[in-house]
N, C-alpha and C positions, 0 to 999 in steps of 0.2 A: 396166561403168560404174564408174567410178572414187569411191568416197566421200572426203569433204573437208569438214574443219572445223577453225572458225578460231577462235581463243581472241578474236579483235577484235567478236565477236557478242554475246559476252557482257554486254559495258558494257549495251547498249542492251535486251538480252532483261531486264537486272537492273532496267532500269526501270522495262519493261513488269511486270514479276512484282509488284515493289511496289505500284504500282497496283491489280495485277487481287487481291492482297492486301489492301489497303485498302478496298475497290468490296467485295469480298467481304463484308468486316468490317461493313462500312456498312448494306449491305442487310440480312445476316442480324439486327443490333442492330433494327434498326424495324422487321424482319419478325418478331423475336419479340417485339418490344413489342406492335404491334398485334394479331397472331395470336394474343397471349392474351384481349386485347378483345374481340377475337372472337369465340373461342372461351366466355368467360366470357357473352356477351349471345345464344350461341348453346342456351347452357343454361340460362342462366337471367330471360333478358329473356323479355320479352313480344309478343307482340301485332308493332307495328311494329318493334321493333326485334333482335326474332328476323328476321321476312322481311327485314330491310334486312342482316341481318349473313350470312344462304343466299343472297342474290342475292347477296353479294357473292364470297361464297367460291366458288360457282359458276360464276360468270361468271370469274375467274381463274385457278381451278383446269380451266375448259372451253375456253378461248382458248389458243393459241399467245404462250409466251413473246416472241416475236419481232413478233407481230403487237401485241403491248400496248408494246412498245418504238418501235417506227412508229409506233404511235399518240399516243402521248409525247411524241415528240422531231419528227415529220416533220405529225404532225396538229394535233394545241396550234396550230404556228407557222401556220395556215392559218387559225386564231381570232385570231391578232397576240400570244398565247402563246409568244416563244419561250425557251427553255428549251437551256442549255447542256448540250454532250452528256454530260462527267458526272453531273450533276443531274439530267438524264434518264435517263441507267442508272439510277443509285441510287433513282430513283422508280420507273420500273419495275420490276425486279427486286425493291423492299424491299415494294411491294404484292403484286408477285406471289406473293412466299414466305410473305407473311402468309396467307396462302389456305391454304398447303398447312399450317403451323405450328398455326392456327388447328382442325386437323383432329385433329394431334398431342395440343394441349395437351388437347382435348375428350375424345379417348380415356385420356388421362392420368387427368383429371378425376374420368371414369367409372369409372375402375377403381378409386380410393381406395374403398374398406370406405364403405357407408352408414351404418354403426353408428355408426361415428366421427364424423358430421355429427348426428345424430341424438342422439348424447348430449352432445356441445356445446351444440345449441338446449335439451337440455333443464337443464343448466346456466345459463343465463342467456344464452347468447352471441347477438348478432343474427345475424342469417342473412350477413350481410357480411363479419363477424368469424369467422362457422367458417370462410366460404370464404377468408379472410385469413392464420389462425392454424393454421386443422387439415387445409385441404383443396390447398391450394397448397404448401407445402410438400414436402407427400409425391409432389403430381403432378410438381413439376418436376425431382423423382428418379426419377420414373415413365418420364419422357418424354424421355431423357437419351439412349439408344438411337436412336429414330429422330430426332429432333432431330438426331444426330450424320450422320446421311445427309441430311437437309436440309442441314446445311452443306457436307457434299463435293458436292452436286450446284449449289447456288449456284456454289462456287469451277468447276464446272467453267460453269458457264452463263453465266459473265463473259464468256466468249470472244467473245459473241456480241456484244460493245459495238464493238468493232473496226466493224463496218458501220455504225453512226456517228460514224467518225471517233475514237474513244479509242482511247488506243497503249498498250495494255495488252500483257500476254504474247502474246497472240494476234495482237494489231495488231502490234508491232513485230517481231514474228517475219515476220507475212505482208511489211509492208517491206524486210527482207533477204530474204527470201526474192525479194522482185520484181526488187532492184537488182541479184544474183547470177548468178539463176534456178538456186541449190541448191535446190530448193523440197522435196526430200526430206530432205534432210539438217535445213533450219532445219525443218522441220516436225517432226521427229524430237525433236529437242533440245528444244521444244518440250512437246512429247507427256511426254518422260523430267521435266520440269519439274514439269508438273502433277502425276506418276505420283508424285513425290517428295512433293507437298505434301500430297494425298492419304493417302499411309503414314505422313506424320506428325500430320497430322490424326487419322486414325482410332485411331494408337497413343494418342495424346495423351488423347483421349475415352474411348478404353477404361481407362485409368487413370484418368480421374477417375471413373468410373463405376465402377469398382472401389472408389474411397474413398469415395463417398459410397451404393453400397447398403446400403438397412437389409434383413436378413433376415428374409426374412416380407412382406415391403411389397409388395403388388399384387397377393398369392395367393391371396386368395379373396373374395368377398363379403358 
């Protein structure tokens, strides 16, 4: 079988990539805004608003990404809801990852030194102000590692917007691939895309995670 590619695929794969770039960008920003809300009501609310923040992490992090995207975009519109198919990614996916993030920040959380909260409050500080000034800080250094794999699995979990109609990397790839039928080759090209964005991702993060560890921070209790 003969392989074949064509430098004319590109324009349109460079679209798609943009997109599934941006969609990327999108989600993970209000998946770490709220996953820290989260996260923060998950440890230190109360009463209702600890259960409402475990039902919620639960229920996302126990569902099928795919199936909360259906539900979004193909359900809403059966309430007179409807909802553009970007709009719907980016909802979907940006609660989703709040789920998982909100897991992150809380382990983060936990790890910072009790000491350090503890001699804040007895300094004068409110309980709001340590978690403000002494305890967030150091968590979101804490938490820089796997936060960094929630983002390459976002980027790779965009692909999945193509089944409603977004022409992201994955959509516009499946369309050359239909009107061709190279479907290995654009799949391929594809595949090497993502694999790129990935290696620069992860290089990217280990560098900043390089400059901004403090030594000592997280090591013991």
């Amino acid at each position: 079988m003969e392989l074949i590619f064509k430098w004319e695929w590109l324009p349109g794969l460079g679209k798609g990539l943009v997109l599934t770039v941006e969609l990327t960008a999108a989600c993970i920003s209000i998946g770490a805004a709220f996953g820290l809300l989260l996260a923060i009501a998950r440890l230190y609310g109360r009463h209702v608003i600890y259960w409402l923040a475990s039902a919620y992490v639960q229920f996302f992090r126990g569902t099928p990404l795919l199936v909360q995207l259906f539900m979004i975009h193909f359900g809403l519109a059966g309430w007179g809801i409807r909802l553009s198919p970007l709009l719907s990614g980016i909802i979907a996916m940006g609660l989703n990852t709040a789920a998982y993030q909100a897991e992150y920040f809380r382990g983060a959380i936990q790890a910072v030194k009790r000491g350090q909260a503890l001699a804040a409050l007895s300094l004068g500080m409110t309980r709001w102000q340590t978690i403000r000034y002494v305890i967030l800080p150091q968590a979101l250094r804490l938490v820089l590692p796997a936060w960094s794999n929630e983002l390459v699995y976002m980027l790779k979990y965009t692909s999945i917007v193509y089944l409603i109609g977004l022409p992201d990397l994955m959509g516009v790839g499946r369309t050359i691939a239909s009107s061709n039928f190279r479907f290995f080759e654009i799949y391929a090209v594809v595949a090497l895309i993502y694999l790129a964005l990935v290696l620069l991702i992860t290089f990217a993060l280990r560098y900043v995670e390089s400059r901004i560890r403090v030594p000592g921070l997280g090591t013991a209790r």
